[in-house]
N, C-alpha and C positions, 0 to 999 in steps of 0.2 A: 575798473578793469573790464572788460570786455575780449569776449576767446571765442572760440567756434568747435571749441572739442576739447574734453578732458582726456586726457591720456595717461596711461602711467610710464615711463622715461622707457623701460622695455617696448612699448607698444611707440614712443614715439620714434625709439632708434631704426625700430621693425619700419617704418613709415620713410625714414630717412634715409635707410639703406634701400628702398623699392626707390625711391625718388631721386637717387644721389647715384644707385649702380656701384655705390662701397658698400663693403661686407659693414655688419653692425657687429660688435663683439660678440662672441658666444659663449662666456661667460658671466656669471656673476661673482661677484663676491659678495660677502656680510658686510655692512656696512660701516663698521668700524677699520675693514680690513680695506674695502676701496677708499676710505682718507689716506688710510695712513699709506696706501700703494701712490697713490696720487703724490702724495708729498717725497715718498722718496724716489719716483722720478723728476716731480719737480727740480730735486737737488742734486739729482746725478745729472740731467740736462745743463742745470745750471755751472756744476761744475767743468762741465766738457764743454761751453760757451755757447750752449744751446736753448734756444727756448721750448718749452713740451706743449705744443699746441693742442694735444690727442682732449686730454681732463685736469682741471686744476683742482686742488682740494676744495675752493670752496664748492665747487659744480658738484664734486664727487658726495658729497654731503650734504647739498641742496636734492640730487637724484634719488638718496634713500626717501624721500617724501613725499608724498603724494599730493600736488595741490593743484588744487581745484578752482575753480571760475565759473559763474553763474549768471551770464547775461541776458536770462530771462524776464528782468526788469527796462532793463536795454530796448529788448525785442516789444514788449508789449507798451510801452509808454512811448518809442522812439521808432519805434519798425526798425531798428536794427535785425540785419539781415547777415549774418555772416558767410562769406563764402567756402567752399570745401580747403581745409586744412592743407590736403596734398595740393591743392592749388598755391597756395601759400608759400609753401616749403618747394614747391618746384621751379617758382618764380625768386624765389631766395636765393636757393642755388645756383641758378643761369647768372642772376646780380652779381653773385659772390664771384664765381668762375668770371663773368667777362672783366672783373675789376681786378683781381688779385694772380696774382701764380700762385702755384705753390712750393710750398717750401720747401727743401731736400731732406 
C-alpha cells in the first residue's frame, strides 16, 4: 500500500469538509455507540425505501481506528513521490460531482 499522509478520520473529515465546502459532523460519538447509530439508520432508511448514504456500519467501525501506511520504502527504493493529499480529495470531488447527482 502506498499513502501520502496518515490522518486520523477527524483530521481527514476536517480536510473533506475544507475541500468539499460540507460542514464535517461536529460530533463524536464512543465507538460502540457510532455502529450501533449507523446501523439503526441503516434500518429506518431501509425501511422508508431509502438508501443512508451519510455512514455504513462497517465505515462507522473501520473509523474508531487508526491506520496507518508507511511508504517510506516506496520512496527510497522506487522515488515514489507522493502528491499533497488535499490535491487528491479535491480532484475526487470534482470526479464525483461531474459524474453523479445527488441524491435527495
Amino acid at each position: 500500500m502506498l499513502g501520502a499522509a496518515n490522518l486520523s478520520f477527524r483530521d481527514y473529515l476536517n480536510m473533506l469538509e475544507k475541500q468539499s465546502g460540507v460542514s464535517a459532523p461536529v460530533m463524536e460519538a464512543p465507538p460502540k455507540l457510532s455502529v450501533l447509530g449507523a446501523k439503526a439508520w441503516e434500518k429506518l432508511a431501509g425501511e422508508a425505501g431509502r438508501r443512508f448514504m451519510n455512514l455504513d456500519p462497517a465505515s462507522a467501525d473501520m473509523a474508531n481506528y487508526y491506520w496507518y501506511i508507511d511508504s517510506q520504502r516506496a520512496a527510497d527504493e522506487l522515488g515514489f513521490r507522493p502528491r499533497a493529499p488535499e490535491q487528491t480529495l479535491r480532484e475526487t470531488i470534482d470526479w464525483l460531482r461531474g459524474r453523479f447527482r445527488a441524491e435527495p
